[in-house]
C-alpha positions, 0 to 999 in steps of 0.5 A: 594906951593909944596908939599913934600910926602913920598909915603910908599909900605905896605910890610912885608919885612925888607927892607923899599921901599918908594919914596920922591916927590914933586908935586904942590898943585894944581895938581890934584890926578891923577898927583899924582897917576902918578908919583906914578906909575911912581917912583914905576916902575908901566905902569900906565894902571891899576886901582887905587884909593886915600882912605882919611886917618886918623892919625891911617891910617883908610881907609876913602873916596874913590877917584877913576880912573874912575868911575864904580858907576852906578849913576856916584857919584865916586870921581875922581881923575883927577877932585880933586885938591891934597890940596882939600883932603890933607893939614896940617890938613889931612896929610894921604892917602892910595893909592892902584894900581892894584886891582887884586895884591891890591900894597898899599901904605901910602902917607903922606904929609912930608912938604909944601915948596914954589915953586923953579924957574926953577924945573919940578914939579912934581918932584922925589926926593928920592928913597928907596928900591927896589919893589918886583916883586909881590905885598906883601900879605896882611893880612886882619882881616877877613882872621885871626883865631880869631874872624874870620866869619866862616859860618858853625860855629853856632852849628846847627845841621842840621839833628836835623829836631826836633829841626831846628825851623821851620814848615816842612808843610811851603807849 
């Protein structure tokens, strides 16, 4: 079977830039992640990782590159077939190039087809839009003002010594 997805970049700009393609079932993420960087005009040679997601695309499991864990437990791309983690139930994956310019991506499975004699999979179908020459900013919630972490926000007065909770003749 082919797989037919809409690969989306998470822009804040009007213009939609996305990319149709086609690749077999049984190719591996790392074939996907390929023509990705590929359509998108991207060398390939930075880091990247696959992040299952759900139907409100909520960033889920990690399937990496390579495998910078220290007990080598990663997920790998080149290791897991693209319909062990996408199929009709689990449509939905986040894809994000280049952690230092953080390229994210929405990929999800448009159709499943049956193969058609005498086409190259993986296969380019449709492009969209062009890409930017830096990576759109993202916002994340931690970066907003409200309900944002502030760590010198706690109402302490810390020349209050009377007041600070704890013994001063600790040693």
């Amino acid at each position: 079977m082919i797989y037919r997805f809409r690969v989306i970049l998470d822009n804040d700009t009007e213009d939609d830039v996305f990319r149709d393609l086609e690749i077999r079932e049984t190719d591996s993420l790392e074939d996907l992640h390929n023509i990705i960087t590929q359509s998108f005009g991207f060398d390939g040679s930075e880091m990247a990782s696959f992040y299952i997601s759900n139907d409100q695309w909520d960033q889920g499991e990690e399937i990496s590159l390579f495998d910078l864990s220290d007990d080598g437990s990663a997920r790998l791309m080149n290791e897991t077939e693209i319909c062990n983690v996408v199929h009709e139930a689990q449509t939905k994956l986040i894809y994000v190039y280049d952690f230092l310019s953080m390229w994210t991506f929405y990929v999800e499975l448009a159709e499943i087809v049956d193969v058609i004699e005498g086409h190259d999979y993986p296969n380019l179908m449709f492009v969209k839009g062009q890409v930017p020459d830096t990576a759109p900013d993202r916002v994340f919630e931690a970066d907003s003002d409200e309900g944002a972490f502030n760590e010198f926000d706690d109402d302490i007065d810390v020349e209050d010594y009377d007041n600070l909770d704890f013994d001063e003749n600790w040693n």
